[in-house]
DRENVEXDO-736270 format. One record per residue: y, z, x of N, C-alpha, C, CB in turn; residue number from 1. Coordinates in nm, 2 decimals, always signed. Atoms other than C-alpha are relative to their C-alpha. Glycine has a CB too. Example, Ala and Ser with C-alpha at 12.3 -4.5 7.8 and 13.67 -1.06 7.14 Angstrom:
BEGIN
+--------+--------+--------+--------+--------+--------+--------+--------+--------+--------+--------+--------+---------+
!     nv !     nw !     nu !    cav !    caw !    cau !     cv !     cw !     cu !    cbv !    cbw !    cbu ! tordren !
+--------+--------+--------+--------+--------+--------+--------+--------+--------+--------+--------+--------+---------+
!  -0.12 !  +0.00 !  +0.09 !  -0.45 !  +0.78 !  +1.23 !  +0.12 !  +0.00 !  +0.09 !  +0.00 !  +0.12 !  -0.10 !       1 !
!  -0.11 !  +0.00 !  -0.09 !  -0.11 !  +0.71 !  +1.37 !  +0.11 !  +0.08 !  -0.08 !  +0.05 !  -0.14 !  +0.04 !       2 !
+--------+--------+--------+--------+--------+--------+--------+--------+--------+--------+--------+--------+---------+
***
This chain:
BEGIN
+--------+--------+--------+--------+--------+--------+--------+--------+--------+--------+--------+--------+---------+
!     nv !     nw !     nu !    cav !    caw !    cau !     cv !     cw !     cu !    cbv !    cbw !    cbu ! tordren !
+--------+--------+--------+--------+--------+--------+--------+--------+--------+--------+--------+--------+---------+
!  -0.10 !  -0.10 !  -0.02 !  +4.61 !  -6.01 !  +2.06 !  +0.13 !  -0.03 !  -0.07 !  +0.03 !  +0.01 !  +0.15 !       1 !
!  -0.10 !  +0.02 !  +0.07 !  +4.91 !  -5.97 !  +1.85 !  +0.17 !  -0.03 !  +0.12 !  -0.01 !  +0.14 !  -0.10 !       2 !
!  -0.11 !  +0.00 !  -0.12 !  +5.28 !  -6.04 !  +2.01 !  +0.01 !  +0.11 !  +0.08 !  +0.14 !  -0.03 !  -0.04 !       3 !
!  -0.01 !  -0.19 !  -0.07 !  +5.36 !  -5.65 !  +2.03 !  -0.12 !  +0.00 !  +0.10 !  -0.04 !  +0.16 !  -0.14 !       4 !
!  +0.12 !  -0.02 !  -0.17 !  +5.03 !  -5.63 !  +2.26 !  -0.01 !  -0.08 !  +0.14 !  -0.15 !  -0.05 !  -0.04 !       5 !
!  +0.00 !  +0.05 !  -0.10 !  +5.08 !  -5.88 !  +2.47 !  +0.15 !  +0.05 !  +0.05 !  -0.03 !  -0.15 !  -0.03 !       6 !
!  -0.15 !  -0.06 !  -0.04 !  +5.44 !  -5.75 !  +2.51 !  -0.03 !  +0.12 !  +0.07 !  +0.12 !  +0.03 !  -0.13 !       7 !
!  -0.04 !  -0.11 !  -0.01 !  +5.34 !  -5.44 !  +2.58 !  -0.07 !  +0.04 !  +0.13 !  -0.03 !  +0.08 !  -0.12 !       8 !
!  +0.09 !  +0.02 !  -0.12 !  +5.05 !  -5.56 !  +2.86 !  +0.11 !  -0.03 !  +0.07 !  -0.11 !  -0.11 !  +0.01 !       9 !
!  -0.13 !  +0.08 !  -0.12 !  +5.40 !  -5.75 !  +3.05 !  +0.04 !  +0.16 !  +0.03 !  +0.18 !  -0.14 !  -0.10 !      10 !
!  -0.08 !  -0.15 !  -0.09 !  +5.57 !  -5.41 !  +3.05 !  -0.10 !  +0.05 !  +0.10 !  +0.05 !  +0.15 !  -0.10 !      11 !
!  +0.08 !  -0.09 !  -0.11 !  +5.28 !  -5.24 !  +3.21 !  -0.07 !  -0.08 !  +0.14 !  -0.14 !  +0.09 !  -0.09 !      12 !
!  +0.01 !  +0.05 !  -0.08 !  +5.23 !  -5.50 !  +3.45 !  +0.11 !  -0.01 !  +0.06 !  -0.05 !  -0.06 !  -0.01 !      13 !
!  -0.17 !  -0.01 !  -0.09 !  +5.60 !  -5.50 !  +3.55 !  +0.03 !  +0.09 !  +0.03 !  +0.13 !  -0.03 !  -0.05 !      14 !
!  -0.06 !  -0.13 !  -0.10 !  +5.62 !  -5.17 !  +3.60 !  -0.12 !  +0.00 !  +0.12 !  -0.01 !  +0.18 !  -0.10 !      15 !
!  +0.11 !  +0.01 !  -0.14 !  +5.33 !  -5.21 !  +3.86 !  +0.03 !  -0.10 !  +0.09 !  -0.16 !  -0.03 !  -0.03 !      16 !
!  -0.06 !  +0.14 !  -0.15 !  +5.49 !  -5.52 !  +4.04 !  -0.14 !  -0.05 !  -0.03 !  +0.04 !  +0.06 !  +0.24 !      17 !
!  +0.11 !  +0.02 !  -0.01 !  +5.16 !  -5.63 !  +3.97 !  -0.02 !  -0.23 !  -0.08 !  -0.08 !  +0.16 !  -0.08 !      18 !
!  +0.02 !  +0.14 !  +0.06 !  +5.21 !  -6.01 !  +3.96 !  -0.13 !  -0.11 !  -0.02 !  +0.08 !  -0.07 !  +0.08 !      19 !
!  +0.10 !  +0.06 !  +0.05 !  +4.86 !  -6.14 !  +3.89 !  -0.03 !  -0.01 !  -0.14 !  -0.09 !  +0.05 !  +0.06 !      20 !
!  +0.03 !  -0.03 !  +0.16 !  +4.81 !  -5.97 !  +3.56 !  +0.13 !  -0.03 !  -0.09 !  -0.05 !  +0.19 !  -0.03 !      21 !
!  -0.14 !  +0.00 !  +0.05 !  +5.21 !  -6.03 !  +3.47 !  -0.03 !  -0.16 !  -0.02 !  +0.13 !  +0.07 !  +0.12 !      22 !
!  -0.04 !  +0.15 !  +0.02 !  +5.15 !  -6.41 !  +3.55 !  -0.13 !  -0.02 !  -0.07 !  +0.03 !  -0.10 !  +0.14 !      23 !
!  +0.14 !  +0.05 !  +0.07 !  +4.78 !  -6.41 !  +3.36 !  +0.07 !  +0.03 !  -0.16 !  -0.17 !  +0.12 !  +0.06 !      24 !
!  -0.01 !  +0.02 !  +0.11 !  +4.99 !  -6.36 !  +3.05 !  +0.13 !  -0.16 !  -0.03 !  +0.05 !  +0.15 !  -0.06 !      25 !
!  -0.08 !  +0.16 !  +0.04 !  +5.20 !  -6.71 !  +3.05 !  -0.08 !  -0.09 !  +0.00 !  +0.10 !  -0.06 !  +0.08 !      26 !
!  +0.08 !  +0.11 !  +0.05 !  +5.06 !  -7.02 !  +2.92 !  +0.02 !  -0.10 !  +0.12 !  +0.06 !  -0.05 !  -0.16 !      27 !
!  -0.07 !  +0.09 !  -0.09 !  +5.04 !  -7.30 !  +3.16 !  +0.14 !  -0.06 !  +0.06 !  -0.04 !  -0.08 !  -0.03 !      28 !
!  -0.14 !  +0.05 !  +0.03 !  +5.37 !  -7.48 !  +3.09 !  +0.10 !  +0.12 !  -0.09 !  -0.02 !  -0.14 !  -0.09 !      29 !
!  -0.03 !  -0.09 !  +0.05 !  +5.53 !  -7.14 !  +2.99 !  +0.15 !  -0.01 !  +0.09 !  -0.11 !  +0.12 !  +0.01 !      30 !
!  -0.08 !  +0.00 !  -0.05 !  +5.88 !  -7.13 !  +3.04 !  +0.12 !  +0.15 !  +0.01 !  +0.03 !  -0.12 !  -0.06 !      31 !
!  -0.09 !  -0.14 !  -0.01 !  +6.11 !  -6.79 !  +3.17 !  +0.16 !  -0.04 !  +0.02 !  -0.06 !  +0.11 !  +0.13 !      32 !
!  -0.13 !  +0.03 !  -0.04 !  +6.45 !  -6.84 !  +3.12 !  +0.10 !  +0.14 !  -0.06 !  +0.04 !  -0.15 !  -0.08 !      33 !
!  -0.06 !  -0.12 !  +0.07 !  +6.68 !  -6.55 !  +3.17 !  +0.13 !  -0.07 !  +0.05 !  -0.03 !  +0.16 !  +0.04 !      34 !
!  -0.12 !  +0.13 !  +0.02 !  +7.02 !  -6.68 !  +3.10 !  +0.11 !  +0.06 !  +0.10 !  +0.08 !  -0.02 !  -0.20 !      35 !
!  -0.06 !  +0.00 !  -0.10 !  +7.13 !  -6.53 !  +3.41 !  +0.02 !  -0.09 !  +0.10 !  -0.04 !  +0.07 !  +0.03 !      36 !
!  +0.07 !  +0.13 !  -0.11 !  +6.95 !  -6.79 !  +3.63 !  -0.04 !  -0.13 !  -0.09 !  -0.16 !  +0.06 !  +0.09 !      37 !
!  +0.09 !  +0.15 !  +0.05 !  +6.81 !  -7.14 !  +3.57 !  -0.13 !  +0.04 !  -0.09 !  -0.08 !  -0.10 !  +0.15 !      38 !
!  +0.12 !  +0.01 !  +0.03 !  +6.49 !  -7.17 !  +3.34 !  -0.10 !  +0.00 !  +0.13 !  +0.01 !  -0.12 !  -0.08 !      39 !
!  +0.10 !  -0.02 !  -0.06 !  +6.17 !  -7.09 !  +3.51 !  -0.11 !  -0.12 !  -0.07 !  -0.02 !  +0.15 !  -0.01 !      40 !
!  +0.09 !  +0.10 !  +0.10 !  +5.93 !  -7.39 !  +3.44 !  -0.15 !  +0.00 !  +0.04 !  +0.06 !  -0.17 !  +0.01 !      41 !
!  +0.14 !  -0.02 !  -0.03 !  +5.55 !  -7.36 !  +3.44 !  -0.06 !  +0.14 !  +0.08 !  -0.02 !  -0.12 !  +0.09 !      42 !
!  +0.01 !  -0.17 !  +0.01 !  +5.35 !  -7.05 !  +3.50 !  +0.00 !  +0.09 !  +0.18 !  -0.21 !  +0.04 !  -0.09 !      43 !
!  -0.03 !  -0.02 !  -0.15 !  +5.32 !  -7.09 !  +3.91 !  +0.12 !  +0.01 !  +0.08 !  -0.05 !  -0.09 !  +0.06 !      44 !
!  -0.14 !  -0.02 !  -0.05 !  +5.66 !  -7.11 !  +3.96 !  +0.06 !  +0.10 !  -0.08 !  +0.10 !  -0.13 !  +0.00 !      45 !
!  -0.02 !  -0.13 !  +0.03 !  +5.67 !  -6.80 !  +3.72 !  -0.05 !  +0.09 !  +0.09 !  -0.06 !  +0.03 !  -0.11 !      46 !
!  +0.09 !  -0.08 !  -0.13 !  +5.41 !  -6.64 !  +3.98 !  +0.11 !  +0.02 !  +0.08 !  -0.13 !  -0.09 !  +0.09 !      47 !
!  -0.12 !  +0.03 !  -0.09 !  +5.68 !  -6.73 !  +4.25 !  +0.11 !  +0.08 !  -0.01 !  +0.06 !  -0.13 !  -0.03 !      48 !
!  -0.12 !  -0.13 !  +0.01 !  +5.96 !  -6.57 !  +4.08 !  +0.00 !  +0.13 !  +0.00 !  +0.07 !  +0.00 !  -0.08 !      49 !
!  -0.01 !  -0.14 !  +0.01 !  +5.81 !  -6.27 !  +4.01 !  -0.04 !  +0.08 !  +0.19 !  -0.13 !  +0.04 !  -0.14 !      50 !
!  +0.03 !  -0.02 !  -0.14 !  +5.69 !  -6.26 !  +4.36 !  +0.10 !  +0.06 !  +0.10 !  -0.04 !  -0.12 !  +0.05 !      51 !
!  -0.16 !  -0.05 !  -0.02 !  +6.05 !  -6.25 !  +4.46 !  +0.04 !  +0.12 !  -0.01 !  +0.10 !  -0.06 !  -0.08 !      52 !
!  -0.11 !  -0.09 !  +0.11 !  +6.18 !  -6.07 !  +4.23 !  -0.04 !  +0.15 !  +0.04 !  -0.02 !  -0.03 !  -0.21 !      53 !
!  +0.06 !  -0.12 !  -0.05 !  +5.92 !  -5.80 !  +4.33 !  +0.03 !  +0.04 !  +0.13 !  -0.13 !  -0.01 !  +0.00 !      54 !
!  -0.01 !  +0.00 !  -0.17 !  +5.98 !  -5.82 !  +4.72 !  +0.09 !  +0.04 !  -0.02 !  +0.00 !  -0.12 !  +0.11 !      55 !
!  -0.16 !  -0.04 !  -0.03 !  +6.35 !  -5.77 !  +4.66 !  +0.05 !  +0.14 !  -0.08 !  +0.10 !  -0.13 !  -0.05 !      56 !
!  -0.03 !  -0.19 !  +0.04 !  +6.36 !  -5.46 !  +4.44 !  -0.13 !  +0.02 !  -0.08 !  +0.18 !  +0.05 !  -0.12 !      57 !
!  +0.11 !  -0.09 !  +0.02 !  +6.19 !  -5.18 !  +4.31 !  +0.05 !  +0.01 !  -0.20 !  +0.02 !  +0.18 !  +0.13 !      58 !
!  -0.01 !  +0.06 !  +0.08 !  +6.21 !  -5.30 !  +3.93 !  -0.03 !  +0.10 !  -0.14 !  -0.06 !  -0.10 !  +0.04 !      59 !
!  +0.07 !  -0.09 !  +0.13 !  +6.13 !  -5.04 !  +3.59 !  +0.05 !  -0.06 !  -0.11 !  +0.05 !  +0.16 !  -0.01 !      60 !
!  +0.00 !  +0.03 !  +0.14 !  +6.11 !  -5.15 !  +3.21 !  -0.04 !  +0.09 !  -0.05 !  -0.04 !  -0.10 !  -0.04 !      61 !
!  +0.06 !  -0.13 !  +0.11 !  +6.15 !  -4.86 !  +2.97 !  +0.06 !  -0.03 !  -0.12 !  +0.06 !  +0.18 !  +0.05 !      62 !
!  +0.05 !  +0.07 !  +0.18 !  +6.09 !  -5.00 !  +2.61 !  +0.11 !  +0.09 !  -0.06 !  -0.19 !  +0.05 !  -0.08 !      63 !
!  -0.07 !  -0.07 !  +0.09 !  +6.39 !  -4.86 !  +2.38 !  -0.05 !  -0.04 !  -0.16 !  +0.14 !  -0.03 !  +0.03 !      64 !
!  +0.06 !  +0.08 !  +0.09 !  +6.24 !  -5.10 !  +2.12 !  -0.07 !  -0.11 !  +0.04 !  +0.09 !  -0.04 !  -0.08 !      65 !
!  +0.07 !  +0.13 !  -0.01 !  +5.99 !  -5.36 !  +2.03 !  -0.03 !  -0.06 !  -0.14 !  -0.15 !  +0.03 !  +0.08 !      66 !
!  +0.04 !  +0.07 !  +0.11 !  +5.98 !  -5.52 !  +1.76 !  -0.08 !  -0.15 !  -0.03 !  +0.11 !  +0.00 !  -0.04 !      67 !
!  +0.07 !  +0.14 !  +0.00 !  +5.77 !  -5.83 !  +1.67 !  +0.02 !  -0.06 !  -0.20 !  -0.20 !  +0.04 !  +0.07 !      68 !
!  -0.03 !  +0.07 !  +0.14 !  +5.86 !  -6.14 !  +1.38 !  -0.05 !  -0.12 !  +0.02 !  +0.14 !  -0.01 !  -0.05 !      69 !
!  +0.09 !  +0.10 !  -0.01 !  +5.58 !  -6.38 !  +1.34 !  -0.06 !  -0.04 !  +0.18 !  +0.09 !  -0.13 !  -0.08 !      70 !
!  +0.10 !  +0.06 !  -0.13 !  +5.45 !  -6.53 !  +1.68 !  +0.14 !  +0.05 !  +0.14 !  -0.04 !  -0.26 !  -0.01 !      71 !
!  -0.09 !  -0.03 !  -0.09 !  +5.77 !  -6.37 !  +1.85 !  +0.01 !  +0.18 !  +0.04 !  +0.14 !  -0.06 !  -0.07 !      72 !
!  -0.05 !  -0.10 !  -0.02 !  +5.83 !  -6.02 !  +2.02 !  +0.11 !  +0.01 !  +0.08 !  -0.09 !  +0.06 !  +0.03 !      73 !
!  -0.10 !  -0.01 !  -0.02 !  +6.15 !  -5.88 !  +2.08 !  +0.00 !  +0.17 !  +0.12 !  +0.08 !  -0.01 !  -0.15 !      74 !
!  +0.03 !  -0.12 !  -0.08 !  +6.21 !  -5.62 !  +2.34 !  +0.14 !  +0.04 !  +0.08 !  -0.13 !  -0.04 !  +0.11 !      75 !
!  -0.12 !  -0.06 !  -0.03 !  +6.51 !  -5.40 !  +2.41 !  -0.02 !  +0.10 !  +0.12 !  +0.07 !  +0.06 !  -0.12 !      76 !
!  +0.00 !  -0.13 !  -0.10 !  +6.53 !  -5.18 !  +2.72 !  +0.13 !  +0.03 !  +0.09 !  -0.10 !  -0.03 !  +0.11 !      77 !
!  -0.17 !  -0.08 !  -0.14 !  +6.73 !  -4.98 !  +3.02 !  -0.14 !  +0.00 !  +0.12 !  +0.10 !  +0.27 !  -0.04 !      78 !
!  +0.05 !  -0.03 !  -0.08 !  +6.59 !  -4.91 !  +3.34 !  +0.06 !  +0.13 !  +0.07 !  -0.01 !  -0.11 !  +0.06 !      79 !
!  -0.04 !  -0.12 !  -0.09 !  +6.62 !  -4.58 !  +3.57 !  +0.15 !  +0.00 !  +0.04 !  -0.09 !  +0.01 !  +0.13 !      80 !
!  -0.11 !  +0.05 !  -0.01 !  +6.95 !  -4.74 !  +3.71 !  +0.12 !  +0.00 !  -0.12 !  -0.03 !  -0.09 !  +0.03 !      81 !
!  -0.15 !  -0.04 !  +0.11 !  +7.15 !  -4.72 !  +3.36 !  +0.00 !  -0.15 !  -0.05 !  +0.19 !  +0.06 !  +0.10 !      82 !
!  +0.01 !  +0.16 !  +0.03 !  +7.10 !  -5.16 !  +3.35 !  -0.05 !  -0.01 !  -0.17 !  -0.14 !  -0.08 !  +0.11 !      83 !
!  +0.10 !  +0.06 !  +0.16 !  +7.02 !  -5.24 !  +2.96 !  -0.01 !  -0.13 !  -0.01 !  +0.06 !  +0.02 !  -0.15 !      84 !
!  +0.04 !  +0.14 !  +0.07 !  +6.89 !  -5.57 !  +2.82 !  -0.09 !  -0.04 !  -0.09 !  -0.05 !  -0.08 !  +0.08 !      85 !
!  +0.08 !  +0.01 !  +0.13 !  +6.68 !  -5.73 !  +2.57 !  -0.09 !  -0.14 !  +0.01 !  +0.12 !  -0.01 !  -0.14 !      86 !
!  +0.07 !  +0.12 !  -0.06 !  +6.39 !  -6.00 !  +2.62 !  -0.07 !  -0.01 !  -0.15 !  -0.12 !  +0.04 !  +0.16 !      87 !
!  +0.08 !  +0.08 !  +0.13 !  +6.27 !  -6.27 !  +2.35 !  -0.14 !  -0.09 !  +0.04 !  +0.12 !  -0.11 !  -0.10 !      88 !
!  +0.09 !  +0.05 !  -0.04 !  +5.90 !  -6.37 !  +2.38 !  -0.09 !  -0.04 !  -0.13 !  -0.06 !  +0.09 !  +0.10 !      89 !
!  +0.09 !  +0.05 !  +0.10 !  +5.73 !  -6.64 !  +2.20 !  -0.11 !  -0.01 !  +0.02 !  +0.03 !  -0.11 !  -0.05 !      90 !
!  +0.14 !  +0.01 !  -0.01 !  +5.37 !  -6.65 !  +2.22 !  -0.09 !  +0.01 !  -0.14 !  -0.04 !  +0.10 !  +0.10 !      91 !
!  +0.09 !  +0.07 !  +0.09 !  +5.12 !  -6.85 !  +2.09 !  -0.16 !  +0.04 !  +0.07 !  +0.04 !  -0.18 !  -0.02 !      92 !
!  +0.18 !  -0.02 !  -0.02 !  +4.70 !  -6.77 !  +2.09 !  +0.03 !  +0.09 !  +0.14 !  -0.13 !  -0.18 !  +0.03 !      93 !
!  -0.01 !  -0.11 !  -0.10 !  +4.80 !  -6.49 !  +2.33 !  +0.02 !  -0.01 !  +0.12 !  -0.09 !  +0.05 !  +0.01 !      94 !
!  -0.10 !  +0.02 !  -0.14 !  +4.99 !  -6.64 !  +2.58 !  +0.18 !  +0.03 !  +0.00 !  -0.01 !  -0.18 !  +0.04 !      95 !
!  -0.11 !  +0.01 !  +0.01 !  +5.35 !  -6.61 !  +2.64 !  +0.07 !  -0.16 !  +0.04 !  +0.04 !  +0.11 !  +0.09 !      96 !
!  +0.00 !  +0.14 !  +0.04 !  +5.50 !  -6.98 !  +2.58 !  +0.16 !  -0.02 !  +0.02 !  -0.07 !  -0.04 !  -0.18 !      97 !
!  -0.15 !  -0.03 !  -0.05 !  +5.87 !  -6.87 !  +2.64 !  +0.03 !  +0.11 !  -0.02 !  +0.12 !  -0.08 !  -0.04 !      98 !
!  -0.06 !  -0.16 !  -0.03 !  +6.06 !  -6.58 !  +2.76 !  +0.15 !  -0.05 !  +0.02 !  -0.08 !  +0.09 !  +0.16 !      99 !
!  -0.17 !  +0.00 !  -0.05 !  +6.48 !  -6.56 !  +2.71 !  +0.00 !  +0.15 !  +0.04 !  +0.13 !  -0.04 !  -0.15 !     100 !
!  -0.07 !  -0.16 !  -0.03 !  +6.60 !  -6.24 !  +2.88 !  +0.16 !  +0.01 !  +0.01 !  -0.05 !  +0.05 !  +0.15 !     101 !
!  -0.17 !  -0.01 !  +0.01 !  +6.98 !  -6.12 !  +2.84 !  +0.03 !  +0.13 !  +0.10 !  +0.06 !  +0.01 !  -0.17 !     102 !
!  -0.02 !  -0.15 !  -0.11 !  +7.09 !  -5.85 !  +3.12 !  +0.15 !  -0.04 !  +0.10 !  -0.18 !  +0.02 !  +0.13 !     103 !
!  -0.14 !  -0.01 !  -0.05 !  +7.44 !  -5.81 !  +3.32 !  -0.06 !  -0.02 !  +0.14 !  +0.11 !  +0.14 !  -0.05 !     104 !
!  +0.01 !  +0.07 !  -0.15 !  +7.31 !  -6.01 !  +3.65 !  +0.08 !  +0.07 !  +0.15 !  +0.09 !  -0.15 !  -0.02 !     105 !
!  -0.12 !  -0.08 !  -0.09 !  +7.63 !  -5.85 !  +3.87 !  -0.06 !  +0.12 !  +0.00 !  +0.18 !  +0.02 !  -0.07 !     106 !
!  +0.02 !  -0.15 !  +0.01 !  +7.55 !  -5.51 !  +3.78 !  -0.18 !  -0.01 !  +0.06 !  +0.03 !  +0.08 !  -0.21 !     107 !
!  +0.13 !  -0.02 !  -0.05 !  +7.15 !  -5.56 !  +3.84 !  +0.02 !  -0.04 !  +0.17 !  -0.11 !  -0.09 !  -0.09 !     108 !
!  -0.06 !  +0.01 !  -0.16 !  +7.30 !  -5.69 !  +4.22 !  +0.06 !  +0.15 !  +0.07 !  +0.13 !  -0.12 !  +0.01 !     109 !
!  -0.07 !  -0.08 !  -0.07 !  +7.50 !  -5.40 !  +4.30 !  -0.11 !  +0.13 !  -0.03 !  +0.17 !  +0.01 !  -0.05 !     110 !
!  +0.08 !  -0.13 !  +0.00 !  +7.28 !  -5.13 !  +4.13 !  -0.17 !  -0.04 !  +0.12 !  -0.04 !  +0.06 !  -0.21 !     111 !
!  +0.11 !  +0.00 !  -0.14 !  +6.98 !  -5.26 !  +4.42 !  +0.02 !  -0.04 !  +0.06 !  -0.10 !  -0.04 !  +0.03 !     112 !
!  -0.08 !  +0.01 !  -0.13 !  +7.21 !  -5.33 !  +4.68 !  -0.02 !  -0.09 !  +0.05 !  -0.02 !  +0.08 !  +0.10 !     113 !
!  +0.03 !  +0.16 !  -0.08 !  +7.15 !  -5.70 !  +4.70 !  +0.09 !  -0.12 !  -0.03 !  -0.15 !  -0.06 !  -0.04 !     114 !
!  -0.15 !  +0.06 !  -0.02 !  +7.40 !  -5.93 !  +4.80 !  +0.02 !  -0.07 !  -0.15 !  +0.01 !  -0.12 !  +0.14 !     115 !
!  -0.06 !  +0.06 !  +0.12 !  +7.61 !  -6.07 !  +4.54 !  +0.03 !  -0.14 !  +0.03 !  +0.13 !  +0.08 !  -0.03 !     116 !
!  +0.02 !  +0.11 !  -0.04 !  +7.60 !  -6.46 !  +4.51 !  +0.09 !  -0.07 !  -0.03 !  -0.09 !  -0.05 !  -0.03 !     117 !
+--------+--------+--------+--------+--------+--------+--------+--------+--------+--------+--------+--------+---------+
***
């Protein structure tokens, strides 16, 4: 699978909340770091977070761009809410191997009504 494909499986598993198939694309030692929060280290404590992350809101990724450059895909979006951001995913032999995401943290709290920290 090329990056773009595997990028494009994460979206359609994140729009389903569907954390089995979301966490069957990170590599063992696959690290998610959105530079909101702490690094995410290894793929079960990715499981974990998405687990969360799912329980606590109702979550959409709508692709404005995707672009892919060598073993990296890049991915720009908004969600229903008006939120934009942009997620960098390296993957190697068809895993995801690190994930940076960039998104306005505050604003994703208030637009799903969950406390502010």
């Amino acid at each position: 699978m090329t990056p773009k494909e595997v990028l494009e499986k994460w979206i359609n598993a994140f729009n389903h909340a569907d954390v089995d198939a979301i966490t069957d694309l990170y590599a063992l030692h696959a690290v998610n770091h959105q530079v909101a929060n702490k690094p995410v280290i290894g793929k079960e404590a990715i499981r974990d977070m998405f687990t969360r992350e799912f329980a606590a809101a109702n979550m959409i990724c709508i692709p404005e761009n995707i672009l892919q450059d060598g073993e990296w895909a890049i991915l720009e979006w908004k969600d229903p809410l008006g939120l934009r951001g942009c997620g960098f995913f390296q993957i190697q032999e068809g895993k995801i191997v690190f994930q940076r995401g960039y998104w306005d943290k505050l604003s994703f709290l208030r637009l799903h009504h969950l406390p502010i920290e």
